[in-house]
C-alpha positions in Angstrom: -84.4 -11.4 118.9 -85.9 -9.5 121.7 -88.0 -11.5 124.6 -90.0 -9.0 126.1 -92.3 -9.6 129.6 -95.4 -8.3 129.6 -96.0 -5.5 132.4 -99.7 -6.5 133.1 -98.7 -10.7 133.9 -99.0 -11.9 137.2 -101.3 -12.9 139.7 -104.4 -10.5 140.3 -105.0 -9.2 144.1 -106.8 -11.5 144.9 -104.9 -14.7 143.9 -101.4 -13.0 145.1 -103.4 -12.5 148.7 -104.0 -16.1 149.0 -100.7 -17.2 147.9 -99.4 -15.1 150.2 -101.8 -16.7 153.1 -100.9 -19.8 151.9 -97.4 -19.8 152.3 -97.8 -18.3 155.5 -99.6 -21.0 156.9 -97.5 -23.9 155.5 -94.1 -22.1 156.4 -96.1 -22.3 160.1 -97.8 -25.8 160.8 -96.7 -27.5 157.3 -100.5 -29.4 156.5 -103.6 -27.4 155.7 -106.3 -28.9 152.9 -107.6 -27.4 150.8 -111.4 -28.0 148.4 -110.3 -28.4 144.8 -107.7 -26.4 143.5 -106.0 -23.4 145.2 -105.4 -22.1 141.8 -106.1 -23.4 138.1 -102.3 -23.9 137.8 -100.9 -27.3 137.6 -97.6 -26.1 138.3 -98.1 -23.8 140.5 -100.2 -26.3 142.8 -96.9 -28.9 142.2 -95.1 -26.2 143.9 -97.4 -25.8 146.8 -97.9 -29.6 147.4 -94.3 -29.9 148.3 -94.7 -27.5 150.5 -97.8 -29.1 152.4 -100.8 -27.8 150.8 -103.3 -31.4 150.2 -106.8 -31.6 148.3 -109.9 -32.5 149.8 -113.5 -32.5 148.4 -114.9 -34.0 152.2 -114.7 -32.4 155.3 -115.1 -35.4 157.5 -111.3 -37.0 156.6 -110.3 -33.9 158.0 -112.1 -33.5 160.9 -109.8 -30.9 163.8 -107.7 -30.1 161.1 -106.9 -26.7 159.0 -108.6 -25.4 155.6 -108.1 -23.3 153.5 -110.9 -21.3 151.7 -109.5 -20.8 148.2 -110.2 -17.3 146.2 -113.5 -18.5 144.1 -115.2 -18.6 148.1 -117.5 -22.1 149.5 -120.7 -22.1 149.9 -122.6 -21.4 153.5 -122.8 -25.2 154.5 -118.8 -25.4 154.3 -118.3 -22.9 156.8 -121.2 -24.5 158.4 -119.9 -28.3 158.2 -116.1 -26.9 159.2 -117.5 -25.8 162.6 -119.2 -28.5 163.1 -116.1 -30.6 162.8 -114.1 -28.5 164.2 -111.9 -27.6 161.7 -110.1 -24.5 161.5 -110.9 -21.8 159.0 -108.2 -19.8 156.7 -110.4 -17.6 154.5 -109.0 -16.4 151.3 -112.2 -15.6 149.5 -111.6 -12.8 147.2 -113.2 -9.8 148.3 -115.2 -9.1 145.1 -116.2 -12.5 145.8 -117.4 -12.2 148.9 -119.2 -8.7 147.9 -121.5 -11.2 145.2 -122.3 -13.3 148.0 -123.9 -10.9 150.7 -125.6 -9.1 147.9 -127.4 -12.3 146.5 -128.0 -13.0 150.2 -129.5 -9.6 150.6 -131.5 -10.1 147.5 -133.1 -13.3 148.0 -134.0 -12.1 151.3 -136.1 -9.4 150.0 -137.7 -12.0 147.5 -135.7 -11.5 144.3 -135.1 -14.0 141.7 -131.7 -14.9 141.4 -130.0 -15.0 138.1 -126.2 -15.8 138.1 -124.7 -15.1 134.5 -121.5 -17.3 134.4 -120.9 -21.4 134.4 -123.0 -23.6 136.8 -119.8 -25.8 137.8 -117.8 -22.7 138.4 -116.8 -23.1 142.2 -117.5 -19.5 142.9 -121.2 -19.4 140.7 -121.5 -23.0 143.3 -120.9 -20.4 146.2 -123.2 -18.2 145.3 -126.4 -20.4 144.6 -125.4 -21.4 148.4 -126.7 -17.9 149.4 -129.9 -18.4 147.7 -130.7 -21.9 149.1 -129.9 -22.7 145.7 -132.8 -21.3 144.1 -131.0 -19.1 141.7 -130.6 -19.6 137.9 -127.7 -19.4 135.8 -127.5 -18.4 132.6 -124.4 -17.9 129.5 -126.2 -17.4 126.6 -129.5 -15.6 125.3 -131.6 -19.5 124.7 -130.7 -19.8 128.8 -133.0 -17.0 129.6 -136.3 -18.7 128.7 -135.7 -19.9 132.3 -136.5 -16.7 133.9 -139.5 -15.7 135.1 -140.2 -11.9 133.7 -143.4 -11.3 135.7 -140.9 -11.6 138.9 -138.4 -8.5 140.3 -134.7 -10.0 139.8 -131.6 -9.7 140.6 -128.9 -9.9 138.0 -125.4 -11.0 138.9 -122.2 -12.0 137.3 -119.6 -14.6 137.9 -116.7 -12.0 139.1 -114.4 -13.6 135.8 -117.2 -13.9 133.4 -116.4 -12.3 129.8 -117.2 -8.5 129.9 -119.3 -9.1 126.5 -121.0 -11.8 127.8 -122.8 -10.6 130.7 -123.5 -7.3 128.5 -125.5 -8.9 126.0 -127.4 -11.2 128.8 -128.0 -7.9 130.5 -129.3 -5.8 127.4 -131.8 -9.4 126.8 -132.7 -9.0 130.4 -133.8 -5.1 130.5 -136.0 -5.6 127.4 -137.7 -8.6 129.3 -137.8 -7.6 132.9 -139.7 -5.3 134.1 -138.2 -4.7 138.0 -134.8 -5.7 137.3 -131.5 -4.3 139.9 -128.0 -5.0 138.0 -124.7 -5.2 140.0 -122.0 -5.9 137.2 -119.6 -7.9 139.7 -117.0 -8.2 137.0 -113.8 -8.4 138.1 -111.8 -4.9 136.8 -108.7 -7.3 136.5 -110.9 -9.2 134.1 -111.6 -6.2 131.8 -108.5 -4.0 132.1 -106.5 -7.0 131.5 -108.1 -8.2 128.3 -107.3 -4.5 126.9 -103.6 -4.2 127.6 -102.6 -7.6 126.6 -104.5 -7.2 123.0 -102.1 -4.1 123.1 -99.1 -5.9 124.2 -99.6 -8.6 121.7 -99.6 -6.1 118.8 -96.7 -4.8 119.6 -94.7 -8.2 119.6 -94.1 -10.3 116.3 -94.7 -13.5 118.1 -96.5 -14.4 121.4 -96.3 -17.3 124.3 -98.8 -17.1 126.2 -98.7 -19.1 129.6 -101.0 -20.6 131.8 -103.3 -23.9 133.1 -104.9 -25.6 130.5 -108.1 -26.1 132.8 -108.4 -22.2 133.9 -111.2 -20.5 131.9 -109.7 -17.1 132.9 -106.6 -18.3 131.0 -108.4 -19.5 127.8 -110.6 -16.6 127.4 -107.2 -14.0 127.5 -105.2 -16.2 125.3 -108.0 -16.1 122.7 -107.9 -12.5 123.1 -104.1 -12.4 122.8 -104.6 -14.3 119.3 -107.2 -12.5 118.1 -104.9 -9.6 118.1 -102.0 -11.3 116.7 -102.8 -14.7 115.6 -98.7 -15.9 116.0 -99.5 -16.3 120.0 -99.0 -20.1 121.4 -100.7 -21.3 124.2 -98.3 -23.4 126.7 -98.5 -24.7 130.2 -95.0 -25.4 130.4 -91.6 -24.2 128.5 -91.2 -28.1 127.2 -93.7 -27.5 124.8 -92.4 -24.2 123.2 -91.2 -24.9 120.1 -88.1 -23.2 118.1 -89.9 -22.7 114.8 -92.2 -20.5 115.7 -90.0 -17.6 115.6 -88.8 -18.1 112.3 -87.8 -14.5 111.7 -89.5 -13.2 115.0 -87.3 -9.8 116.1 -89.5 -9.5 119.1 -91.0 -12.6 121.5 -93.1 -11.4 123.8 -94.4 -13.3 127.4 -97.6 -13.0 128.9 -99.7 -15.3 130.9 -103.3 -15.1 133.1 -104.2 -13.7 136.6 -103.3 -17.6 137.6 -100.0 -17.4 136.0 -97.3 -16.7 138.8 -94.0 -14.4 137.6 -91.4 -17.4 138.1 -93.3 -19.1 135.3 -93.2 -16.3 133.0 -89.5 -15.8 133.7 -88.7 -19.1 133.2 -90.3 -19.3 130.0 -88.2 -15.5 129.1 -84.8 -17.9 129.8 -86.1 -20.7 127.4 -86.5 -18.7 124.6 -83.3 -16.5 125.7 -81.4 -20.2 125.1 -83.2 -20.6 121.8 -82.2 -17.6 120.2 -79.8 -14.4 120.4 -81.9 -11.7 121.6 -81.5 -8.6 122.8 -84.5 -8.3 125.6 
């Protein structure tokens, strides 16, 4: 049987940034905080609290010490709330990320209405209301949009991981209904690009593990894309629950994962199923 790694796994840009910040810092001083998850990887974040990284949702426990800003961004008040305390700032915000937030900022400054197509208790979509004094609406499917005023000019934005399809059919709903409408698709090209070459990787395979955290919507939506192209894929946080019958007669295994997935998981999970069966990959 041969276990193949798929080429296109790993951290995107913007997640392998701040891991690489992160280490940085806790090979340094050894304590920074950080607001929620780094990353939606339960392993992964194992890893990084032994190393120092801690969790905080309040600022004031903190007060004079380090945080991180995580990838997804915080909203103004953080940065705001930090200074006041005088903790210090890392700032890992993904670029694309931080592109969203001076544009809704622009926007509502010129008077726009705000609409945010992605998932109100997204960290990131939480970031960018922040830039719109939280005035802006967000919508995931078409019955959302009876929020939005039509008779008002608007801006329409996308959460940066949002489903390609989904923010195309809010957008084609939008420009029948809006009159002075200004689109930026923020979609994340990882996002898009990725979704196509692992729906050609998993064709190519006879049988597919798919890894990655359970609570990471990023890692949901590709696996379901991974099975809709070859529905023997198998969804698995961890090699303990990869299980030997699913190969059955398998002559290729192939190994894939989400832009929160790091490489030492996927290659861990290649020497599971290496120990499982023969192979030849």
């Amino acid at each position: 049987m041969k276990v193949v790694v798929d080429e296109g796994a790993g951290f995107c840009r913007g997640v392998t940034r701040a891991i690489k910040l992160i280490e940085e810092e806790l090979d340094r001083d050894g304590e920074i905080y950080v607001r929620g998850e780094l990353i939606h990887n339960r392993l992964e974040m194992n890893r990084l609290h032994q190393k120092g990284l801690m969790v905080t949702e309040e600022l004031e426990p903190i007060k004079n010490k380090r945080l991180f800003i995580r990838t997804h961004g915080e909203g103004k008040e953080i940065f705001e709330q930090a200074s006041r305390l005088g903790i210090q700032v890392t700032n890992a915000t993904c670029p694309l990320v931080k592109r969203s937030q001076l544009i809704v900022d622009q926007a509502f400054i010129k008077g726009y209405q705000i609409v945010i197509v992605g998932k109100r208790e997204h960290p990131e979509v939480k970031g960018l209301l922040s830039y719109c004094n939280g005035q802006g609406m967000v919508v995931l499917k078409p019955s959302d949009l009876e929020i939005v005023n039509i008779r008002k000019k608007t801006l329409l934005i996308a959460q940066t991981t949002v489903s390609p399809a989904i923010f195309h059919r809010i957008r084609r709903l939008m420009e029948k209904r809006v009159g002075d409408l200004k689109i930026y698709n923020t979609i994340c090209g990882f996002v898009g690009e990725r979704e196509k070459s692992l729906r050609q990787f998993a064709r190519c395979c006879d049988t597919i593990v798919f890894i990655g955290g359970k609570n990471s919507s990023n890692t949901r939506f590709l696996y379901k894309a991974c099975r809709s192209a070859n529905p023997s894929s198998y969804f698995v946080e961890d090699v303990d629950e990869i299980r030997d019958e699913w190969f059955g007669d398998s002559q290729s295994v192939g190994i894939s994962g989400s832009a929160s997935t790091p490489m030492w998981q996927i290659m861990r999970a290649k020497e599971y199923i290496r120990q499982i069966k023969p192979n030849r990959g």
